[in-house]
Backbone as a printed PyTorch tensor [residue, N CA C, xyz], in Angstrom:
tensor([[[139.7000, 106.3810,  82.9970],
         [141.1210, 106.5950,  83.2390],
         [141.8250, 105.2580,  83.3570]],

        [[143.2110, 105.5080,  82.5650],
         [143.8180, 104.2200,  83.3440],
         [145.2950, 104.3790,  83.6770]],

        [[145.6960, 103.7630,  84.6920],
         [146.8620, 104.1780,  84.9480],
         [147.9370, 103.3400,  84.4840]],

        [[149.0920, 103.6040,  84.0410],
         [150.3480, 102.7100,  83.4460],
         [151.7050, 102.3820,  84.6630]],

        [[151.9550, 101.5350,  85.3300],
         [152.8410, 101.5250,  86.2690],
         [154.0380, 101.0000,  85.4390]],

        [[155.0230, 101.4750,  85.6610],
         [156.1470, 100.9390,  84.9950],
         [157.4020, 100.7350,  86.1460]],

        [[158.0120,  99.7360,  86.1840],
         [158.6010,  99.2430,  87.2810],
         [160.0410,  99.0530,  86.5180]],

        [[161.2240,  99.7070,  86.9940],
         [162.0930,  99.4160,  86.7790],
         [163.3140,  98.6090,  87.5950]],

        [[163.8110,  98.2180,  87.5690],
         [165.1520,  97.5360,  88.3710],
         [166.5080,  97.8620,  87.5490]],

        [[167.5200,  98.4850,  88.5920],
         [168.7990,  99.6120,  87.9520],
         [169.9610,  98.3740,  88.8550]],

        [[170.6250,  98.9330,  87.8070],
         [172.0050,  97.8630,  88.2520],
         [172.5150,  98.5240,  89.6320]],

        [[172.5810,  97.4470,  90.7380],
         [173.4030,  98.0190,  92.0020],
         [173.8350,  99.1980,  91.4440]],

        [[173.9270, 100.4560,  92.5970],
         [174.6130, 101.4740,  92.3430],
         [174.5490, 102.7090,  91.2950]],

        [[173.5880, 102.1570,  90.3750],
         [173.4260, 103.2970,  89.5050],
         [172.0080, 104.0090,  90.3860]],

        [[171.6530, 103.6140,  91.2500],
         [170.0080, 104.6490,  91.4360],
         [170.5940, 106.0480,  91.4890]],

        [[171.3730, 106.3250,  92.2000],
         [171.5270, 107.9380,  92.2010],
         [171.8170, 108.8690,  91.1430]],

        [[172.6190, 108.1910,  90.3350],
         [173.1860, 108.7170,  88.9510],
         [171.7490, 108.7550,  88.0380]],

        [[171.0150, 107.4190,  88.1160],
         [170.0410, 107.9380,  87.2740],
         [168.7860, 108.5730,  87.7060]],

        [[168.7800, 108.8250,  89.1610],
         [167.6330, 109.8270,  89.1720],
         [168.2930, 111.5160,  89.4250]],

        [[169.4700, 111.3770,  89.4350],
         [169.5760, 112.9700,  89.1840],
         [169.4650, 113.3370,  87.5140]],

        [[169.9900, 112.4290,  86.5720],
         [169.8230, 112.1720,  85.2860],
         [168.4580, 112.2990,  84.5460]],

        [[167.2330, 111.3910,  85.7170],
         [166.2230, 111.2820,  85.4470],
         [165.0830, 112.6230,  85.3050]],

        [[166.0860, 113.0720,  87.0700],
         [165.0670, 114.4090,  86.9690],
         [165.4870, 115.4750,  86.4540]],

        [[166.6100, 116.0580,  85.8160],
         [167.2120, 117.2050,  85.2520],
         [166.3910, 117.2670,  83.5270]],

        [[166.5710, 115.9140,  83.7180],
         [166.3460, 115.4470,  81.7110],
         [165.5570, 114.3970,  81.4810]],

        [[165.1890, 113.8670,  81.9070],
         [164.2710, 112.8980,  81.7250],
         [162.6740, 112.8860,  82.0390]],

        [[162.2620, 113.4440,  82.8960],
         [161.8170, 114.2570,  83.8070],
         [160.4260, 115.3200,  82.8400]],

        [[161.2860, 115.9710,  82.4250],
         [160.9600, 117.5130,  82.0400],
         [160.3050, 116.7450,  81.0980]],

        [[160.8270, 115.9810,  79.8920],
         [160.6490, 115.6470,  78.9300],
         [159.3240, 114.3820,  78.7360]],

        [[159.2610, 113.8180,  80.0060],
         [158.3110, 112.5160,  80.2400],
         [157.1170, 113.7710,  80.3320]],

        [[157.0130, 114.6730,  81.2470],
         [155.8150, 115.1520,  81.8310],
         [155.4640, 116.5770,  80.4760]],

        [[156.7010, 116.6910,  79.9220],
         [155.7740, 117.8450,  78.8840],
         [154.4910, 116.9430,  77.6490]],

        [[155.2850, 115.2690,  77.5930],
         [154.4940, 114.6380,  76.4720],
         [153.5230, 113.7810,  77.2260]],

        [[153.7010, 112.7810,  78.1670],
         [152.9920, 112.4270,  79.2260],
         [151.3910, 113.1290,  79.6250]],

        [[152.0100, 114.3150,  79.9630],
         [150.9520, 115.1480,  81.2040],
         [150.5930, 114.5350,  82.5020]],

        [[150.4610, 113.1440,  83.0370],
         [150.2860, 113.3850,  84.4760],
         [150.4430, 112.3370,  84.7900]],

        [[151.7520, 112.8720,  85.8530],
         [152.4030, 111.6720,  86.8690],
         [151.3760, 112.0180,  87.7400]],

        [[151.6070, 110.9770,  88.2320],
         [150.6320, 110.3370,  89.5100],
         [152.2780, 110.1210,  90.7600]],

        [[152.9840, 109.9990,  90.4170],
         [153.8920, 108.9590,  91.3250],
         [155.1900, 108.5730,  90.8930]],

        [[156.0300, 108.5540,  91.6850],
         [157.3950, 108.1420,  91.2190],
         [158.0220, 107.5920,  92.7180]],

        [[158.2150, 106.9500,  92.4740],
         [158.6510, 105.9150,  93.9310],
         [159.9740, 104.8690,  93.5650]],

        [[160.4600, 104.7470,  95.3200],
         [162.0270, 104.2630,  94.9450],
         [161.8410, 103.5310,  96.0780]],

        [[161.9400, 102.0600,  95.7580],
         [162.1290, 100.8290,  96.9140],
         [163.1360, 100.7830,  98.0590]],

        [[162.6810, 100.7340,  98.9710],
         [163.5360, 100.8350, 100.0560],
         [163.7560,  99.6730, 101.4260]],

        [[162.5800,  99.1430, 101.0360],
         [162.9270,  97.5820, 101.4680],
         [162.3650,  96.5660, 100.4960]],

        [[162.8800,  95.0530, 100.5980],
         [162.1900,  94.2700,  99.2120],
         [163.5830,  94.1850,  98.3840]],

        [[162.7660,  94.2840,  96.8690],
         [163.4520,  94.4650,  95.9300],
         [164.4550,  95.2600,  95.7590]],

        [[165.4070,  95.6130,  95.8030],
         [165.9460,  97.1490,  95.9460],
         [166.3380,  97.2470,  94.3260]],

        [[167.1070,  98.4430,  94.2820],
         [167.3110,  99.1180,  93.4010],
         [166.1590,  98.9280,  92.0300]],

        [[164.8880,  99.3620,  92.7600],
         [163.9420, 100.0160,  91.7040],
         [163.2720, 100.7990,  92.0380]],

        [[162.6010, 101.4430,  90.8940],
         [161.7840, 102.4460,  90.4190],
         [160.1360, 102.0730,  89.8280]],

        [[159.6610, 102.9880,  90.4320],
         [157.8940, 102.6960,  89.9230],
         [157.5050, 104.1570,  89.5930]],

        [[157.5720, 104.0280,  88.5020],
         [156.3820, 105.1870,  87.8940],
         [154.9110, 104.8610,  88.1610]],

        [[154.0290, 105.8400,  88.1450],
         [152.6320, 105.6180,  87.5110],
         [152.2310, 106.8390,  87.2210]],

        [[151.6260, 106.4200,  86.0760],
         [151.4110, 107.7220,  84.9340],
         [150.2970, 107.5880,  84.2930]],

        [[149.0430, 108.6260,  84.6820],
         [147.4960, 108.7360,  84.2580],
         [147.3350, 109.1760,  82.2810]],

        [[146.3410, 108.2580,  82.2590],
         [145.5580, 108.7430,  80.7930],
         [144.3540, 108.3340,  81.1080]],

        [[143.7320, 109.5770,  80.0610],
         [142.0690, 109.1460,  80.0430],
         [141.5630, 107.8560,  79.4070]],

        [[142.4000, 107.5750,  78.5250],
         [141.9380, 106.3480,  77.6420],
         [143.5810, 105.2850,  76.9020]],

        [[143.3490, 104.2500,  76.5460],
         [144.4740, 103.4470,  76.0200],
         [144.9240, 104.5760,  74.7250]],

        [[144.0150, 104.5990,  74.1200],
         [144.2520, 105.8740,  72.6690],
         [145.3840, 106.6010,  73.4130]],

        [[144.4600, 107.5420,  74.1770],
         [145.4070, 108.4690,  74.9080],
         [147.0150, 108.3960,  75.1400]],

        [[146.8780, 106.9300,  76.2620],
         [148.2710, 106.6790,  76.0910],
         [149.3750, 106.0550,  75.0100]],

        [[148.1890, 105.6230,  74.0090],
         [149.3640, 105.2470,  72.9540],
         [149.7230, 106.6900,  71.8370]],

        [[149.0780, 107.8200,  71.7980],
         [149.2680, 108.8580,  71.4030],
         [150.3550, 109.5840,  72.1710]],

        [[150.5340, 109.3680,  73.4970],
         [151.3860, 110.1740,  73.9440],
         [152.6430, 109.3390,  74.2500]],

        [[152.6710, 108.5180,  74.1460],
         [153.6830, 107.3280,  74.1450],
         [154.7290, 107.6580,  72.9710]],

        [[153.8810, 107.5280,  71.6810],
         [154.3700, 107.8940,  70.7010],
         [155.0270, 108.9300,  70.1560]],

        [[154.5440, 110.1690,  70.9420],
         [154.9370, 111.3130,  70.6750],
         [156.4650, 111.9470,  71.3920]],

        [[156.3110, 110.8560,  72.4170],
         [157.3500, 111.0360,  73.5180],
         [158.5590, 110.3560,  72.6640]],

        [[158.1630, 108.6580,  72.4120],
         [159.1680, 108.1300,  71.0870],
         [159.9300, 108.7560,  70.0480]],

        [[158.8160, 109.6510,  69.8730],
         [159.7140, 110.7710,  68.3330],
         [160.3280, 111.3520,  68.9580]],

        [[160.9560, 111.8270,  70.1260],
         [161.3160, 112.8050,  70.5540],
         [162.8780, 112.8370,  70.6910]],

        [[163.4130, 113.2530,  69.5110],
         [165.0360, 113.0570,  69.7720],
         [165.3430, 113.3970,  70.8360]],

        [[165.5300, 114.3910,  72.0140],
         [165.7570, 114.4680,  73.0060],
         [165.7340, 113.0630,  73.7990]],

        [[164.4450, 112.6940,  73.9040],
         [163.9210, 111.4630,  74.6090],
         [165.0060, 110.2450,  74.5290]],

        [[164.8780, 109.7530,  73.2840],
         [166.1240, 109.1050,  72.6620],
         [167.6470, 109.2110,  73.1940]],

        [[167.7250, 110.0650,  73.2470],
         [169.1940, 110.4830,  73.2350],
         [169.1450, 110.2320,  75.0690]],

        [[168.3140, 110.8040,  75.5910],
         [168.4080, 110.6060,  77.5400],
         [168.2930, 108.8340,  77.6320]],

        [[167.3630, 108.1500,  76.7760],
         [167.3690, 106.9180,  76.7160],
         [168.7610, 105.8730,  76.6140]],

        [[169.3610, 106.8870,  75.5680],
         [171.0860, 105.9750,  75.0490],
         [171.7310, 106.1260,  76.2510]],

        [[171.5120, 107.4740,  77.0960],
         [171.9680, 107.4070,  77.9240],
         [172.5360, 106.7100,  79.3980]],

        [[171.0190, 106.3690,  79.1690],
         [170.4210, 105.7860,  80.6330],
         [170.3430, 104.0110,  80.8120]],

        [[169.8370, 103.6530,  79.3460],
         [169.9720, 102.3390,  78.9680],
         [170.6210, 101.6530,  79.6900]],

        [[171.7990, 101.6860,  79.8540],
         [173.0270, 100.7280,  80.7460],
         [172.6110, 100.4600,  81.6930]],

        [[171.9210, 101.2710,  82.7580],
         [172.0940, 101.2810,  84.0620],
         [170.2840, 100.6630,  84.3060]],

        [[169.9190,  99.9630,  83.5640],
         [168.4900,  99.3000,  83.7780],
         [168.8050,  98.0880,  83.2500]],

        [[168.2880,  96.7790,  84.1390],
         [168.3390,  95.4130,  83.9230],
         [166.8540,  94.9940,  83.7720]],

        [[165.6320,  95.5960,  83.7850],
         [164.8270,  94.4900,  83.8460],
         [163.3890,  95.8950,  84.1060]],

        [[162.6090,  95.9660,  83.0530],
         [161.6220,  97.1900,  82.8930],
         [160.1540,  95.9010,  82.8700]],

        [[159.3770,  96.4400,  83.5300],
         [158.0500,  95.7720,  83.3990],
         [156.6900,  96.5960,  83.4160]],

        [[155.7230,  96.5800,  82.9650],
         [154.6250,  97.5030,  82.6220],
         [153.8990,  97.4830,  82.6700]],

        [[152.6730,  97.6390,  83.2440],
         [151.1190,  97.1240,  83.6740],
         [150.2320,  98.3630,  83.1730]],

        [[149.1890,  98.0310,  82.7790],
         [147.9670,  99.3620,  82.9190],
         [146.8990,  98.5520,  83.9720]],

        [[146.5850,  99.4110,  84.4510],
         [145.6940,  99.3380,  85.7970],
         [144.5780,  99.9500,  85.5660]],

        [[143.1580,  99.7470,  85.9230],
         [141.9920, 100.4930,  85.3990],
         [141.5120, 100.6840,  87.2040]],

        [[141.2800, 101.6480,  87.6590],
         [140.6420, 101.9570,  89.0300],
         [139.6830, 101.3500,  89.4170]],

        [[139.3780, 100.5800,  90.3540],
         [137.9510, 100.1420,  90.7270],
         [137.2410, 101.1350,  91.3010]],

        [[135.8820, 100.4750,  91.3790],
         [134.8300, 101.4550,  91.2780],
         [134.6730, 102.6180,  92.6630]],

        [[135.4600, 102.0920,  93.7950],
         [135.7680, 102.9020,  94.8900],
         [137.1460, 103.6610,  95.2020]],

        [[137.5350, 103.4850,  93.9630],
         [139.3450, 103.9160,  94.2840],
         [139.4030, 105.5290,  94.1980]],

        [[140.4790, 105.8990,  94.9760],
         [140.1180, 107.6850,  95.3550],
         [140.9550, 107.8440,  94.1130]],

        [[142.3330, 107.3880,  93.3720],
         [142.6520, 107.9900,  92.4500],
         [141.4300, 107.3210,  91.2300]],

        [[140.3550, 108.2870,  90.0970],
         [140.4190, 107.5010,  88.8800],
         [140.4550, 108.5530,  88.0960]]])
């Protein structure tokens, strides 16, 4: 398994707009092509105004298959044009579990 964390940072003031945005439509559409959040988290001291996904696959294949599939997805696209504005700064890690970690 490996997990993909994706860390976003939203311009002052947009967090609320885009997680009601996120979860009505964005949301539905990540987890039908996706399949499994692990996590969705919102900074509250620190950094502020960001967002951390983390989102499980069995293998890199895996996630570049479903990555892709999510890409074609005019819907996807279109919540993307949407949303675009209100993100300054996206960063992306895959993480592989060590050998004692309770999520793998």
């Amino acid at each position: 398994m490996i997990i993909e964390q994706r860390t976003y940072e939203l311009k002052p003031g947009s967090l609320p707009e885009f997680l009601a945005g996120y979860e009505a439509e964005g949301l539905p559409l990540q987890k039908e092509a996706l399949g499994r959040l692990i996590g969705y988290f919102i900074a509250e001291v620190g950094e502020l105004n960001r967002i951390v996904q983390l989102w499980g696959f069995d293998s890199y294949e895996d996630r570049i298959s479903r990555r892709a599939a999510l890409s074609a997805n005019p819907q996807w696209r279109s919540f993307l044009g949407r949303t675009a504005s209100m993100v300054v700064r996206q960063r992306n890690e895959l993480l592989t579990p060590a050998s004692f970690s309770p999520i793998r």
